[in-house]
C-alpha angles and dihedrals in degrees: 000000000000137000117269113253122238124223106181108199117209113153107356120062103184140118104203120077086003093149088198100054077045107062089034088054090052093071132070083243114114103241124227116198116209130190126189129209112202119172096189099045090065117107089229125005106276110233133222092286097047096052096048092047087051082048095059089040097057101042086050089053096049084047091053099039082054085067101062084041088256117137121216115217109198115195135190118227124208110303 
C-alpha cells in the first residue's frame, strides 16, 4: 500500500484548479490535507475579521474535502 499524499494548504483554499490535490488525487495513495496557523509566520498580525473569515473558510474546505473522503488536519503553530 502506498504512502498517503500530503497537500499542505497555505493561501489558497480551493479545490478547483488546485494543481497540488490534483496531482495527490492522481495516485492509488489515501490524501491528507493540512493546514497550518502561524502567527508568527504572517507578514502582519491578521485582525478579528480576518480570523473569522479564515474561520468560514476552513470549516467550508474541510466540508468540501469530506466530500471527496479527505480529512483536513488544521494545526496551531506557536502563538
Amino acid at each position: 500500500m502506498p504512502h498517503p499524499a500530503v497537500v499542505w494548504f497555505r493561501e489558497d483554499l480551493r479545490l478547483a484548479d488546485n494543481p497540488a490535490l490534483t496531482a495527490a488525487s492522481a495516485g492509488n495513495a489515501a490524501v491528507i490535507a493540512v493546514y497550518v496557523f502561524d502567527v508568527k509566520a504572517e507578514p502582519r498580525a491578521s485582525g478579528a475579521a480576518s480570523r473569522w473569515w479564515l474561520h468560514g473558510a476552513l470549516e467550508t474546505l474541510a466540508a468540501d474535502l469530506a466530500a471527496h473522503d479527505v480529512p483536513l488536519l488544521t494545526i496551531a503553530g506557536p502563538q
